[in-house]
N, C-alpha and C positions, 0 to 999 in steps of 0.2 A: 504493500500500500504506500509506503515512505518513497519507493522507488518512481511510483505512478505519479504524486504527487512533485516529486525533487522534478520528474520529465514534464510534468506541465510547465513548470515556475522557468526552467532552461526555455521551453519553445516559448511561450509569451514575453519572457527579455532577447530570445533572439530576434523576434517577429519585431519588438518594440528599437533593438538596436539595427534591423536592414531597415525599418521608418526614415530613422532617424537619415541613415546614411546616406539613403535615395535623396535626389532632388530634381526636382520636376524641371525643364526645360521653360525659359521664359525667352523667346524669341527675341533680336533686337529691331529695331525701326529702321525702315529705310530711310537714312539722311539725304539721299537724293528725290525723294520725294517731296521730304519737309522741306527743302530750300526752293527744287522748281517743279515746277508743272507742266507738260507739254501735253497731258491728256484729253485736254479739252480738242485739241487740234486732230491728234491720232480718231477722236473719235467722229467729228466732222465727214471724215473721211470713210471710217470703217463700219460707222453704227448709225445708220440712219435711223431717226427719232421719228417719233408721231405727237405733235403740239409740246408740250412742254416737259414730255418724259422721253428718255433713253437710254437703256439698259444693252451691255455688249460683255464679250468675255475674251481677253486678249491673251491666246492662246501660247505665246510667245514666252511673255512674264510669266504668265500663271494669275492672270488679275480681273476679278470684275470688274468693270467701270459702270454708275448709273448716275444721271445726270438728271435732275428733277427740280425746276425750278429754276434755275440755275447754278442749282447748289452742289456740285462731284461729290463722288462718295467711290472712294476705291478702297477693293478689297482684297487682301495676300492670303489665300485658305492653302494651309499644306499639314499634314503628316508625320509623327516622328514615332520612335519606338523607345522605352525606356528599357535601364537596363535588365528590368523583370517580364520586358516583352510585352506591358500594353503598352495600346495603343492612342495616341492623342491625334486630338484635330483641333489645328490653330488657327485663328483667325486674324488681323492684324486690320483696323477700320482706320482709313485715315477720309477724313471730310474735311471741303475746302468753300470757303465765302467765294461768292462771284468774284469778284475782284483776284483769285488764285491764290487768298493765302491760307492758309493751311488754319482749319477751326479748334480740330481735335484729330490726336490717335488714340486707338483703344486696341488692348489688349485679351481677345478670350480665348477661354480652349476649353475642349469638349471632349466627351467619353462615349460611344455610342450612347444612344438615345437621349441623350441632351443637345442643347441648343446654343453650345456658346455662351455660359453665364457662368463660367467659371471666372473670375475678372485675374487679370493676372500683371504683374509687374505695374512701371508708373505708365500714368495714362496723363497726356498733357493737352493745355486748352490754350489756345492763342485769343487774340482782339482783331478785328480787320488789319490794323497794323501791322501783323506780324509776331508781335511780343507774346508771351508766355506770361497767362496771370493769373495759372492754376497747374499744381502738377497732384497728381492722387500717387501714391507708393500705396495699391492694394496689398502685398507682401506685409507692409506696417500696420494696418488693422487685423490684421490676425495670430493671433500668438501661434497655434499650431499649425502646422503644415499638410498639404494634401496627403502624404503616406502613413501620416499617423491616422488619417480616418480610412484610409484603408487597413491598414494595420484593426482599428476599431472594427469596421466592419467584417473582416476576418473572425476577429474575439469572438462578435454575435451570430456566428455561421450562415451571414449574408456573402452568397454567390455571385459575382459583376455586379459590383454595386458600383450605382452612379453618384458624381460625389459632385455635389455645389454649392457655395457659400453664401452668406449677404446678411445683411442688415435685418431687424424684424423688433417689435416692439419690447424683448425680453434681450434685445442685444444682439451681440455678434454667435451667428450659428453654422453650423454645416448643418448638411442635409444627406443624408444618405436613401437613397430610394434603388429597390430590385424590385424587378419585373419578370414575373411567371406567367409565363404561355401557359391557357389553360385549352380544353375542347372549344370552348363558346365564348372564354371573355378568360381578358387577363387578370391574373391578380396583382396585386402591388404591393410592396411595403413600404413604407417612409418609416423613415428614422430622424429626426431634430436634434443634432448636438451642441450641447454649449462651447463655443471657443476656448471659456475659460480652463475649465476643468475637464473636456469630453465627457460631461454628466449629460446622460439622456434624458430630454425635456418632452420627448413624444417619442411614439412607437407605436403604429397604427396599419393593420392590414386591409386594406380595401380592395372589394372587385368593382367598384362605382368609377365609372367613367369622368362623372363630374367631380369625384372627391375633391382633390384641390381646388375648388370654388367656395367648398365649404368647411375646413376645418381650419382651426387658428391660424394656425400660417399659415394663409392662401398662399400659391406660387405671386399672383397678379397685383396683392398688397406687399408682400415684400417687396418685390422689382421695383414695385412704385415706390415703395418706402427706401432704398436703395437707392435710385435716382433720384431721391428726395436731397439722401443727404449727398450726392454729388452734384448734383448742381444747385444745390444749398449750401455751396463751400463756402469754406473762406478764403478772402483773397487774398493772395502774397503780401 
């Protein structure tokens, strides 16, 4: 029994020390973006629009380009593999004011079945001018790191579990949510975790299609509470 016991407490400080060691990939910005723009021209040419929208995919780069309003909005989506073998999907948003100067980059990455709300490294906001009068370091609002909640979720013998963080009226949380193919309807589980401590604040199996509409922490009131507090920043 001492034996059985000594082999848990070894695998959950090994589990807890490859968390630690792991680190996740935070993509860097392209500086030739931030400084010029030639896409509006490129797309003149290769993306004919219909009235005041134009969406095109520049097979070259690797970039969406969509043009609404007059407002660009390009997009860097690529792939990488960590050293445990999953897999991420990164996204890189850079949007520009008519005038061509660069508004905002943003940084997110994704697990299958998410959408890009992982927020990841600094994400910076400019003025028509050009200047920078807001930078976010999403890394500094979280004390723990993405492999410790895998590592958690592990603990609670959740299988591909999808991992994303944000804002919510109890503070800083992750989320962990798995998803079961069922015959007729999937099931799900969410998990709520505290930032601070990784104390579980919810745990909840649902086969309800609409659940996230309706339990505390909607996905659509955090997001929004989330963009609340970024572009409710404070200024430099």
């Amino acid at each position: 029994m001492k034996k059985i016991f000594f082999a848990l407490i070894v695998a959950l400080f090994s589990l807890n020390v490859n968390a630690q060691r792991q680190k996740l990939y935070i993509p860097k910005m392209d500086k030739k973006l931030i400084k010029s723009d030639k896409v509006r021209d490129w797309m003149s040419k290769n993306c004919p629009g219909k009235y005041f929208y134009s969406e095109c995919y520049d097979t070259i780069n690797k970039r969406q380009y969509v043009l609404k309003d007059s407002i660009l909005t390009i997009t860097e989506s690529f792939t990488k593999k960590s050293e445990d073998s999953h897999v991420f999907h990164y996204k890189l948003t850079y949007q520009y004011y008519p005038n061509n100067q660069l508004k905002f980059v943003t940084i997110t990455m994704n697990t299958p079945g998410m959408y890009g709300n992982l927020f990841l490294g600094n994400w910076y906001y400019y003025r028509e001018n050009g200047k920078v009068f807001q930078k976010i370091n999403n890394e500094n609002i979280y004390k723990h790191k993405y492999f410790d909640l895998i590592a958690k979720a592990k603990e609670m013998g959740i299988e591909n579990p999808v991992i994303s963080r944000y804002m919510s009226k109890k503070g800083v949380v992750w989320r962990i949510t798995s998803i079961t193919k069922g015959n007729s309807i999937n099931i799900e589980r969410t998990v709520i975790v505290n930032d601070k401590n990784l104390a579980i604040l919810f745990d909840k199996i649902s086969t309800d299609k609409n659940y996230n509409e309706k339990y505390e922490y909607s996905g659509d009131e955090t997001y929004h509470q989330q963009y609340d507090y970024f572009y409710g920043r404070k200024k430099l």
